[in-house]
C-alpha positions as CSV (number, residue, x, y, z in Angstrom):
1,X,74.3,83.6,139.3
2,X,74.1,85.4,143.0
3,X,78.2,85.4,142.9
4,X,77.7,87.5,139.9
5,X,75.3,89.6,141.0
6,X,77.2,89.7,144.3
7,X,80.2,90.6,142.3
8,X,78.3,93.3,140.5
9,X,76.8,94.9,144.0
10,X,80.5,95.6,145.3
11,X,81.7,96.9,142.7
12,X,79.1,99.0,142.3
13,X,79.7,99.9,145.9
14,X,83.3,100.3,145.7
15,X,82.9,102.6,142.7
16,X,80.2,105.0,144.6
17,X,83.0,105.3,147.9
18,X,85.1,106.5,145.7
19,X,83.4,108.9,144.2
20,X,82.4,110.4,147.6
21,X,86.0,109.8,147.9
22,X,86.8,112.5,145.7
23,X,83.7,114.4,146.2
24,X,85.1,114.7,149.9
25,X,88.3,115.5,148.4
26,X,87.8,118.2,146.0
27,X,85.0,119.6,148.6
28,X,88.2,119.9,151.2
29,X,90.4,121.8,148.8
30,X,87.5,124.4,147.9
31,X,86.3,125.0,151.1
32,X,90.6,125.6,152.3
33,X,90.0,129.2,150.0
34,X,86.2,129.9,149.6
35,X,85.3,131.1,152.8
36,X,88.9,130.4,154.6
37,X,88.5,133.5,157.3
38,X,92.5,133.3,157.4
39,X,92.6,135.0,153.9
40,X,90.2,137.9,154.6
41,X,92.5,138.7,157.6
42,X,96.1,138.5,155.7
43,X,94.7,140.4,153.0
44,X,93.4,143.2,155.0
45,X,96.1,143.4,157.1
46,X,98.4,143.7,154.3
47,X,97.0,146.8,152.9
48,X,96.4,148.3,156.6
49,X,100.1,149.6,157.3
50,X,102.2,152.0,155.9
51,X,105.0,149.5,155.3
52,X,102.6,148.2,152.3
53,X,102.6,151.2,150.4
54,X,106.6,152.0,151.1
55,X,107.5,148.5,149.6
56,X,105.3,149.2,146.7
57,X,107.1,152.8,145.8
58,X,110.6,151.4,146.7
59,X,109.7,148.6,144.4
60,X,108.9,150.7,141.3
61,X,111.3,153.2,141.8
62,X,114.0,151.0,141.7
63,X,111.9,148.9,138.5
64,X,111.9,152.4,136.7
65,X,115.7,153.0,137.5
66,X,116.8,149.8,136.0
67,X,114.3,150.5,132.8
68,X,116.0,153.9,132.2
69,X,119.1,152.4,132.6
70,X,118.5,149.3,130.8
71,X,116.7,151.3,127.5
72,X,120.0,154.3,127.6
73,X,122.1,151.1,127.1
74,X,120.4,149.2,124.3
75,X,118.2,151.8,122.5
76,X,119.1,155.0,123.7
77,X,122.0,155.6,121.8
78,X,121.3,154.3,118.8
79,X,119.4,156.7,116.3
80,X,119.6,154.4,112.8
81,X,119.7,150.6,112.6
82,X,118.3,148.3,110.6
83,X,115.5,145.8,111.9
84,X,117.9,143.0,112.3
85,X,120.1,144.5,115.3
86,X,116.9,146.7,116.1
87,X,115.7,143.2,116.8
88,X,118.2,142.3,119.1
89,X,118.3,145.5,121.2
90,X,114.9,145.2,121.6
91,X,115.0,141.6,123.3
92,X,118.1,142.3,125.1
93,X,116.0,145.0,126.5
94,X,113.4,142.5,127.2
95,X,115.6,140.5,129.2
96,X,116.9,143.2,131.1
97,X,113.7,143.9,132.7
98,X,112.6,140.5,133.2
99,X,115.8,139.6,135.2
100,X,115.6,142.5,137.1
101,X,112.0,141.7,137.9
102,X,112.7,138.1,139.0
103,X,115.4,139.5,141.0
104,X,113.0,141.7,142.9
105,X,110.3,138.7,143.5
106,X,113.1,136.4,144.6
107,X,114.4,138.8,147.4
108,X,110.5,139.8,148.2
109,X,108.5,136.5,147.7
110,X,110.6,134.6,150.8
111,X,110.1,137.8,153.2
112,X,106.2,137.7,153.0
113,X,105.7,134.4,154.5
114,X,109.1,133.4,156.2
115,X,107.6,135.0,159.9
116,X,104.2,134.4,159.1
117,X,103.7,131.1,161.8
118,X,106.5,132.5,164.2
119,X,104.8,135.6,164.7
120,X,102.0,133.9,166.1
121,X,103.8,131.9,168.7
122,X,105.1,134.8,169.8
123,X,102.0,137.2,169.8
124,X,100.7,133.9,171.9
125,X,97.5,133.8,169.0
126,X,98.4,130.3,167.5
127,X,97.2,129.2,171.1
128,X,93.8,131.2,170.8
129,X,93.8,129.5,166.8
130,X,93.8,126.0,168.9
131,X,90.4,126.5,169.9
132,X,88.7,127.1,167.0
133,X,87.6,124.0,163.9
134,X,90.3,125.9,161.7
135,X,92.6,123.0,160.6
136,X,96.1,123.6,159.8
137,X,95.8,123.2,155.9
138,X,93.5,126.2,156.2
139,X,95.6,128.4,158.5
140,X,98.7,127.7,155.6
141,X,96.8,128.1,152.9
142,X,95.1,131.4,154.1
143,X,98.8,132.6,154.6
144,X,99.9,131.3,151.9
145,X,97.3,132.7,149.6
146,X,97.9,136.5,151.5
147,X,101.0,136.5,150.2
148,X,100.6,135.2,147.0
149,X,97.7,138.5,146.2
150,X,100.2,140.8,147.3
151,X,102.9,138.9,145.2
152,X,101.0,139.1,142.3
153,X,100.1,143.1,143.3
154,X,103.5,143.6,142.7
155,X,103.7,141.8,139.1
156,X,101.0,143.8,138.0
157,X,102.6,147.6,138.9
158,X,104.9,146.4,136.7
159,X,102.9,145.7,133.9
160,X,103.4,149.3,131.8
161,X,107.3,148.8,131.6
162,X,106.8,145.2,130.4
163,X,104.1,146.4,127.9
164,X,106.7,149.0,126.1
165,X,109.0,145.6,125.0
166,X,105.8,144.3,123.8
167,X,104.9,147.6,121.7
168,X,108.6,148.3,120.7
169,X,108.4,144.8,119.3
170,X,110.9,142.9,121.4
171,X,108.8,140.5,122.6
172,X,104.7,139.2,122.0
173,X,101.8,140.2,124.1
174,X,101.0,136.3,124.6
175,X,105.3,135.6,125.6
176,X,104.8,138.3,128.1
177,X,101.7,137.1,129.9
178,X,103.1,133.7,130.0
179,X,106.3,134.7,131.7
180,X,104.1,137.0,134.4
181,X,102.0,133.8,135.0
182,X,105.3,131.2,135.4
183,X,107.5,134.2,137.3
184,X,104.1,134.3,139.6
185,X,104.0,130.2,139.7
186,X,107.8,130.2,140.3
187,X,107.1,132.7,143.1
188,X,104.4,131.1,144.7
189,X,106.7,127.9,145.2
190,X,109.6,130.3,146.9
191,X,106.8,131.9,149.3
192,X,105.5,127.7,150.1
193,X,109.2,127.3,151.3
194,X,109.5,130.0,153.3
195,X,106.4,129.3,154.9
196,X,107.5,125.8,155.9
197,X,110.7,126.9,157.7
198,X,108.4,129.6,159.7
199,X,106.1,126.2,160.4
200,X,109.7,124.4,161.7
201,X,111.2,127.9,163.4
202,X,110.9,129.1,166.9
203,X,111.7,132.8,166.2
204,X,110.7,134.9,163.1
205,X,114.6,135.7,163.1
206,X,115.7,132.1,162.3
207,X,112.8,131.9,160.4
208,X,113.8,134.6,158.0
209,X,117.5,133.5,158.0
210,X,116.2,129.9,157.3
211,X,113.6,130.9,154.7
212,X,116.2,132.8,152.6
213,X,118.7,130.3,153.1
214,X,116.4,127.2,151.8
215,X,115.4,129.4,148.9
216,X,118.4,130.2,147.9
217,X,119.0,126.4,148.3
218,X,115.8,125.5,146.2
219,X,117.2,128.6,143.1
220,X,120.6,126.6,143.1
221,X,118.7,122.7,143.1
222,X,116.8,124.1,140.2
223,X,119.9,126.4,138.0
224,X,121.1,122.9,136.7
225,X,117.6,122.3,135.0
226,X,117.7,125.4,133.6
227,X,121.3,125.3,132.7
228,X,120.5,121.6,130.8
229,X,117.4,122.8,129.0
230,X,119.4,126.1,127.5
231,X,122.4,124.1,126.7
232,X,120.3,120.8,124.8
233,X,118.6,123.9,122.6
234,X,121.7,125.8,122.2
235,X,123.1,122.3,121.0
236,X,120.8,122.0,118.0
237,X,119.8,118.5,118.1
238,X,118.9,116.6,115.6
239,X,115.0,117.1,115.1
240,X,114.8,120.2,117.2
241,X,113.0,123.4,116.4
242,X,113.8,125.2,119.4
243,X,110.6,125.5,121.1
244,X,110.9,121.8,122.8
245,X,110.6,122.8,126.9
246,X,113.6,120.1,127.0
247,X,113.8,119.9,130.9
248,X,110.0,120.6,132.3
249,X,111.3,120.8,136.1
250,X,113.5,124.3,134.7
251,X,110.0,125.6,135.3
252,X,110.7,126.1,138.9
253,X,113.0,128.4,138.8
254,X,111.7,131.7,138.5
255,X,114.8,132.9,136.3
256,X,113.8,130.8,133.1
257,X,110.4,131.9,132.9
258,X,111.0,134.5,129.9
259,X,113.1,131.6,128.4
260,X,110.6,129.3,128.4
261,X,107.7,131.2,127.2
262,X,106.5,130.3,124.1
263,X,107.7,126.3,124.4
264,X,105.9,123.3,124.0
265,X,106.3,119.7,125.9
266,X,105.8,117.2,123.5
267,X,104.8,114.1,124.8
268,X,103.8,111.4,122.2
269,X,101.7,112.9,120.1
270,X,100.5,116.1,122.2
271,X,102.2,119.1,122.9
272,X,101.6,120.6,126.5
273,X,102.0,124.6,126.7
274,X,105.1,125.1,129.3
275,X,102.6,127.4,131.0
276,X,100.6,124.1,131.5
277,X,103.3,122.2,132.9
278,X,104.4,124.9,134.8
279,X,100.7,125.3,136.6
280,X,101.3,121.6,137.1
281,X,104.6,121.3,138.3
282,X,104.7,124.2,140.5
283,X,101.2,123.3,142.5
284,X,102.0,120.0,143.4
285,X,105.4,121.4,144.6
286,X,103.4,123.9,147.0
287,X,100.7,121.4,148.0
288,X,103.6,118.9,148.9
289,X,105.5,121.5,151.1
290,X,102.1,123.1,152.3
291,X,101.4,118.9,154.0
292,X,104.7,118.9,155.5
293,X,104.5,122.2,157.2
294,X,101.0,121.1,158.2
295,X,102.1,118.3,160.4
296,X,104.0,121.0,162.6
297,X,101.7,123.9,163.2
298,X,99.7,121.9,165.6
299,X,96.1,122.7,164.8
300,X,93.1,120.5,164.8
301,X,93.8,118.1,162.2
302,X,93.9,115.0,160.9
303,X,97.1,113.0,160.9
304,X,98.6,114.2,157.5
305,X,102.0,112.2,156.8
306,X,99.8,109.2,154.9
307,X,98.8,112.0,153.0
308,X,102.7,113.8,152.7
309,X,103.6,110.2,151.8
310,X,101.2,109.5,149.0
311,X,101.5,113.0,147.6
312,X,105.5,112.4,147.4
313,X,105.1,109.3,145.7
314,X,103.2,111.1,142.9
315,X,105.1,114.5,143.2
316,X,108.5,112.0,142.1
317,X,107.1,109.8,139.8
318,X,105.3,113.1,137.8
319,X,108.9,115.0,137.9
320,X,111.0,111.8,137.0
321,X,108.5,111.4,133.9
322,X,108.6,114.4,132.5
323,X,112.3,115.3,132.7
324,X,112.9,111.8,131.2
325,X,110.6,112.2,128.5
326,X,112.0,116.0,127.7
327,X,115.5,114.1,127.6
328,X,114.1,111.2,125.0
329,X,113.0,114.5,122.8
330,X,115.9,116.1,123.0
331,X,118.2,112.8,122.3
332,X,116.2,111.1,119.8
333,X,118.9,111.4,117.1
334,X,121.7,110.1,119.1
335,X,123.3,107.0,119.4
336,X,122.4,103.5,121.3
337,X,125.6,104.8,123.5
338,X,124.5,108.2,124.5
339,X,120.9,107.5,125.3
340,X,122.6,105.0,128.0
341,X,124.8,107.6,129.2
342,X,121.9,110.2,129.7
343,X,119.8,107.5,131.2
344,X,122.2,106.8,133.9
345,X,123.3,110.3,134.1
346,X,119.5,111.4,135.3
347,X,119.1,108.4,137.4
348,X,122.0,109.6,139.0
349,X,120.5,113.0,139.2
350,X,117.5,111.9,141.2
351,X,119.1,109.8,143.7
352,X,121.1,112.2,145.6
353,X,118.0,114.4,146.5
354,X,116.1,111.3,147.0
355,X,119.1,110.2,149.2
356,X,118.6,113.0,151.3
357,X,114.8,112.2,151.8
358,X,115.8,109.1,153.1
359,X,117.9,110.8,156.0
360,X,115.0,112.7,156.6
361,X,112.6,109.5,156.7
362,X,114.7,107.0,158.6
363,X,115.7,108.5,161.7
364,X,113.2,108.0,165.0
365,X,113.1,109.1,168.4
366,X,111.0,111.3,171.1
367,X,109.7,114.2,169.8
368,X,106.6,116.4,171.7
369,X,103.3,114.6,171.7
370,X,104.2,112.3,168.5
371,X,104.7,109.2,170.3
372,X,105.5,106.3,167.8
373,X,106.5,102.1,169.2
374,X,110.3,101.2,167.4
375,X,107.7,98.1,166.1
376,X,110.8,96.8,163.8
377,X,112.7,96.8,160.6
378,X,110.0,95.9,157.6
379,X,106.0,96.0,157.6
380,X,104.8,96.8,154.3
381,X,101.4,97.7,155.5
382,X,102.3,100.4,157.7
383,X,104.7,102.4,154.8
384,X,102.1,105.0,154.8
385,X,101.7,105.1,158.7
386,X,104.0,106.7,161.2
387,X,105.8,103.9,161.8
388,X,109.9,102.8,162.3
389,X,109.3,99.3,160.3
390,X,107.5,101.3,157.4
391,X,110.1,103.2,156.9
392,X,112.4,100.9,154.3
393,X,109.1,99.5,152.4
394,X,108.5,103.1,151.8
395,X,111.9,103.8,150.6
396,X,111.9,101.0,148.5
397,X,108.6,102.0,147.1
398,X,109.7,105.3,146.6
399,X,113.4,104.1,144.3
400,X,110.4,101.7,142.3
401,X,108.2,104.3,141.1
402,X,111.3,106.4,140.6
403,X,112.9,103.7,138.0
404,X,109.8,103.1,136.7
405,X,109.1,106.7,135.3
406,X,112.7,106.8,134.5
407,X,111.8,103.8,131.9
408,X,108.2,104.9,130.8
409,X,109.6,108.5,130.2
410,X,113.0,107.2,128.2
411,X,110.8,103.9,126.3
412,X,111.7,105.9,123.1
413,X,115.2,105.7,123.6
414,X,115.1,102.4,125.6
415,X,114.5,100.7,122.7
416,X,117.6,101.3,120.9
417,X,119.4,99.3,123.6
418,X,121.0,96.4,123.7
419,X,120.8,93.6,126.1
420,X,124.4,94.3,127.7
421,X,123.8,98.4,128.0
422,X,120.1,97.8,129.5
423,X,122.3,95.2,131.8
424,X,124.8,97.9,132.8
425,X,121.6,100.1,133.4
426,X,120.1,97.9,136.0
427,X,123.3,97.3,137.8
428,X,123.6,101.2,138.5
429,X,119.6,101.0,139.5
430,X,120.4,98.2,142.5
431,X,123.6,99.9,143.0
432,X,122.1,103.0,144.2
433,X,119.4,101.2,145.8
434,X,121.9,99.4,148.1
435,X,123.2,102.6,148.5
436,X,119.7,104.0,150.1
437,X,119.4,100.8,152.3
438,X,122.9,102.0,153.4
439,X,121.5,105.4,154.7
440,X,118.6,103.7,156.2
441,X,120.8,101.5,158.1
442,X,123.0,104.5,159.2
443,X,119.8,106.4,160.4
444,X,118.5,103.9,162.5
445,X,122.0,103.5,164.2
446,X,121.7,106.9,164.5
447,X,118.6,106.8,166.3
448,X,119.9,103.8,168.7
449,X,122.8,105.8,169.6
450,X,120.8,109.4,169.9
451,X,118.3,107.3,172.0
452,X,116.1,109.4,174.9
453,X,117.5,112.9,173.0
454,X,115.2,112.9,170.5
455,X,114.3,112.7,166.4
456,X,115.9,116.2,166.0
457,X,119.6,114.9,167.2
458,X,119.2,111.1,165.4
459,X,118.4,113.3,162.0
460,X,121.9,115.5,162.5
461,X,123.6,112.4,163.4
462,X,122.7,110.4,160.6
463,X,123.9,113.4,158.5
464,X,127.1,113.5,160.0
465,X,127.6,109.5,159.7
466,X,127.1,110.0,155.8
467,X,129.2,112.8,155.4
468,X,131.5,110.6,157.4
469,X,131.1,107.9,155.5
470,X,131.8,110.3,151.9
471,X,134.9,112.7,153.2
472,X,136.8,109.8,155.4
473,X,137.8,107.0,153.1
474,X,140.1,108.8,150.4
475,X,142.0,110.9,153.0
476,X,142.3,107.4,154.1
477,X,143.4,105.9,151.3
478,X,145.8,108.5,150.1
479,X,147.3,108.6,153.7
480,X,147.5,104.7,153.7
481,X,148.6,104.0,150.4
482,X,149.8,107.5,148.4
483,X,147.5,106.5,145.3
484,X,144.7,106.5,144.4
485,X,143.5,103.9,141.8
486,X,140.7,104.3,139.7
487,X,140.8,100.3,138.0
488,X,137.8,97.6,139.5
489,X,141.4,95.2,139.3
490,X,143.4,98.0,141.5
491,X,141.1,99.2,144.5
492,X,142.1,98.8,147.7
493,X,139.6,97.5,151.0
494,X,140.0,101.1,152.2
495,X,138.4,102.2,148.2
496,X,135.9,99.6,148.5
497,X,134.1,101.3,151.7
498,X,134.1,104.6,149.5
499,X,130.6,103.7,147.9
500,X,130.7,106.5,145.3
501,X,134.1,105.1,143.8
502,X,132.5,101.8,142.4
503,X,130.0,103.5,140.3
504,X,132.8,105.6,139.1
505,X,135.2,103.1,137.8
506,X,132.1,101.2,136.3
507,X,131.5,104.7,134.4
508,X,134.9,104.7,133.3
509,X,134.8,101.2,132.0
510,X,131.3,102.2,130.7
511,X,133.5,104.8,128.5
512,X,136.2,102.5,127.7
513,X,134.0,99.8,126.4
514,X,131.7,101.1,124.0
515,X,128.8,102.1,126.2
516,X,129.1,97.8,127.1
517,X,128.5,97.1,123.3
518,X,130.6,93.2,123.9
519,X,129.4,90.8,126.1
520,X,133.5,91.3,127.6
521,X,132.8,93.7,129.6
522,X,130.3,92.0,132.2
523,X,133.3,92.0,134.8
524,X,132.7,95.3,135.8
525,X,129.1,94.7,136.0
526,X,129.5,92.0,138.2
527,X,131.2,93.7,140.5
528,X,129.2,96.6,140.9
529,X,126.3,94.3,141.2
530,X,128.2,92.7,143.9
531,X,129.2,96.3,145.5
532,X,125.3,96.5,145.7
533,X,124.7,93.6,147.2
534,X,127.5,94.2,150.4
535,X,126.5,98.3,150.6
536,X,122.5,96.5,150.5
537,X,123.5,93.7,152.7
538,X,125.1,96.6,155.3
539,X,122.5,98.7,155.8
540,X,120.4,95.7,156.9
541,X,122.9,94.6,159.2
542,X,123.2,98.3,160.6
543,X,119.4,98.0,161.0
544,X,119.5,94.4,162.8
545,X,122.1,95.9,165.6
546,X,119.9,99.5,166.1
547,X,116.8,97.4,166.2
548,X,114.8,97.8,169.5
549,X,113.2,94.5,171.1
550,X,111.4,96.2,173.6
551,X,108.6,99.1,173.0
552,X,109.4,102.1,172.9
553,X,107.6,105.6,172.4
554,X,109.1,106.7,169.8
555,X,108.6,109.3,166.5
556,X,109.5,109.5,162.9
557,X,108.7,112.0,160.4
């Protein structure tokens, strides 16, 4: 009876911290906008210069040019048609002046916040901002949210020329205020990265030459999303009606916003606006970037990578979901064979800009007042800490949830396969996860060798190991050998230390067999289960010789 009651006590307790836990929470994300001084300021100052007002003319006269132009060339010349053709003139019209709006955000959105931190190092006021309780969350958002207002000043100058599609009948009132709010959304994310290379620059000019560059970067990670979601509706799949949003993450790209108006992500039985999942997907974007950026602008804060951490964890295992379970949609009809394909395919997808975050993670040295102790190779309790033997657990971590929305999002078309093809599909899982313990390996060599030069040269070195490690092997091979074998049963020891070459002639058998319909093809399994298992059993071996016995101060990211 008093264990009961005991029992009942705590968990009444635990329940009531967590509430305050969120009460805290949601009280910390209000108070970073109402009443965030930083805001007032960029705001004002925004409308104080003459500059303001230039940008604003230059920005509609050049709107109004393309308009004229764009209406001469589709309507202007054409005195009788019927409705049909009308029809398309109008929405080619449409487009026109939707692509030549996103143009205009994506070369302005970057330049409002890409010198917003450098140009207080150098005015010396980010020393004064020291003094003061304002935390660094609040100085970025308050940028951040600057920007955005005048961003979305912009959008609405330009809502008369939008509004003559919508009363020529080229488009709906309710497609055209969805677009404006995901072009905004998509713009918003553009301005967040901009604002995190000013938080990693030292001069406003690197920082704009960065900030351009990473968007630009970020438009061409995105294009394939977009590319994929047009070509699946273009396709005409079986049970399609064409307003399935097919690939949710196209939402981040600011040039398929008119596109997706109008679509719907159907998930089960519910059916999510892509305004909705563009709200969604876009915030947690910004608030991820807006953490990382935090950790560098120095302010009076808490220690924010548990927080970058957790919030990436959930940032990858939302996006893996909801791509996966636009692809199920869009491949429902198709056979046992292709859903395997497409499954591996994606997983494919998301492992090369997760391999990337690794090289980022692993590395550690000596960097300003972040010291950190080299405290070994594999503590699962510190993966959310600033610690060198968190840093695998959290990889590994991270590849888990990834598979594991990968599965939830494709259970539709998981079910349709067999034992062998769900086989094949874990093999290319631990493949590429031998592969990431590869990377981790090579970045804490990295960091053994960069050793007293800091966490900025062991990042660049690890880098250059893996390109290494991709370009050197074939000129290699073809020098060595003067072929190039594509067969499991025909690969040379200078093909096998190529890692990407396995997991193509698995894919080639993978075509060959049937999608692994017969249990005979469990040979080339094997041995890309067993390519895993050296690349895995490498990277630990790398991390055994880089490991420090001694303590060290050290940083990771």
């Amino acid at each position: 009876m008093e264990a009961n009651q005991y029992c009942k006590v705590m968990g009444m307790a635990l329940v009531r911290a967590a509430l305050l836990d969120w009460r805290k929470y949601l009280v910390g994300i209000l108070t970073q906008f109402l009443g965030n001084p930083v805001i007032g300021r960029e705001l004002r100052v925004r409308v104080r210069f003459a500059r303001a007002y230039w940008l604003q003319a230059l920005y509609l006269l050049f709107l109004i040019l393309i308009v004229g132009i764009a209406y001469a060339g589709t309507l202007g010349t054409q005195i009788a048609m019927d409705p049909y053709r009308a029809q398309q003139y109008l929405q080619q019209f449409y487009w026109v002046i939707f692509g030549t709006l996103t143009s205009l955000i994506v070369l302005i959105a970057p330049g409002l916040t890409a010198s917003a931190i450098t140009l207080e190092r150098e005015r010396r006021t980010l020393d004064l901002l020291l003094a003061t309780p304002l935390t660094a969350r609040e100085l970025l958002t308050g940028k951040l949210v600057g920007s955005f207002a005048f961003m979305v000043l912009l959008l609405a100058l330009t809502l008369p020329a939008s509004a003559v599609c919508v009363l020529l009948g080229g488009a709906t009132f309710g497609e055209m205020l969805e677009s404006y709010l995901m072009l905004a959304l998509s713009g918003l994310t553009l301005s967040a990265v901009a604002l995190f290379t000013s938080a990693y620059s030292r001069s406003s000019m690197w920082a704009v030459f960065g900030g351009y560059l990473l968007c630009f970067l970020y438009l061409g990670g995105t294009l394939p999303f977009t590319l994929l979601s047009f070509a699946l509706l273009g396709g005409g799949a079986v049970g399609l009606t064409g307003r399935e949003l097919l690939m949710p993450l196209a939402v981040l790209n600011p040039f398929s916003a008119p596109a997706l108006a109008g679509l719907v992500l159907k998930i089960g039985r519910w059916e999510i606006p892509a305004w909705v999942v563009s709200a969604v997907v876009c915030l947690l974007f910004v608030r991820l970037v807006m953490t990382g950026a935090a950790r560098r602008v120095g302010l009076y804060d808490k220690e924010v990578l548990p927080s970058f951490r957790r919030q990436l964890l959930l940032v990858a295992g939302i996006y893996v979901y909801l791509t996966t379970a636009g692809l199920t949609v869009a491949l429902g009809g198709m056979g046992s064979g292709m859903g395997l394909d497409m499954i591996s395919t994606f997983t494919m997808m998301i492992t090369f800009p997760m391999a990337a975050m690794v090289l980022l993670i692993s590395p550690i040295g000596k960097r300003d007042e972040h010291p950190m102790v080299d405290d070994g190779l594999f503590k699962p309790w510190r993966m959310f800490q600033p610690s060198a033997a968190g840093a695998l657990p959290y990889i590994t971590l991270l590849w888990l949830v990834s598979v594991g929305a990968v599965l939830l999002g494709s259970a539709g078309m998981w079910a349709r396969l067999n034992l062998f093809q769900q086989q094949a599909y874990f093999a290319v899982v631990f493949y590429f996860y031998g592969i990431w313990v590869l990377l981790w390996g090579v970045s804490r060599l990295s960091s053994r060798i960069a050793g007293h030069w800091g966490l900025g040269v062991a990042r660049w070195l690890a880098i250059t190991l893996t390109v290494a490690l991709i370009i050197l092997p074939p000129f290699a091979q073809v020098l060595l050998y003067e072929e190039f074998p594509t067969r499991f049963d025909a690969l040379t020891p200078v093909q096998w230390l190529w890692f990407p070459l396995p997991l193509w002639c698995f894919l080639e058998e993978l075509y060959r067999s049937t999608a692994f319909t017969t249990p005979g093809s469990l040979e080339p399994l094997a041995m890309l289960v067993g390519a895993g298992i050296g690349w895995l059993l490498a990277g630990l071996l790398l991390g055994l010789i880089s490991c420090r016995h001694h303590a060290m101060r050290l940083d990771v990211p």
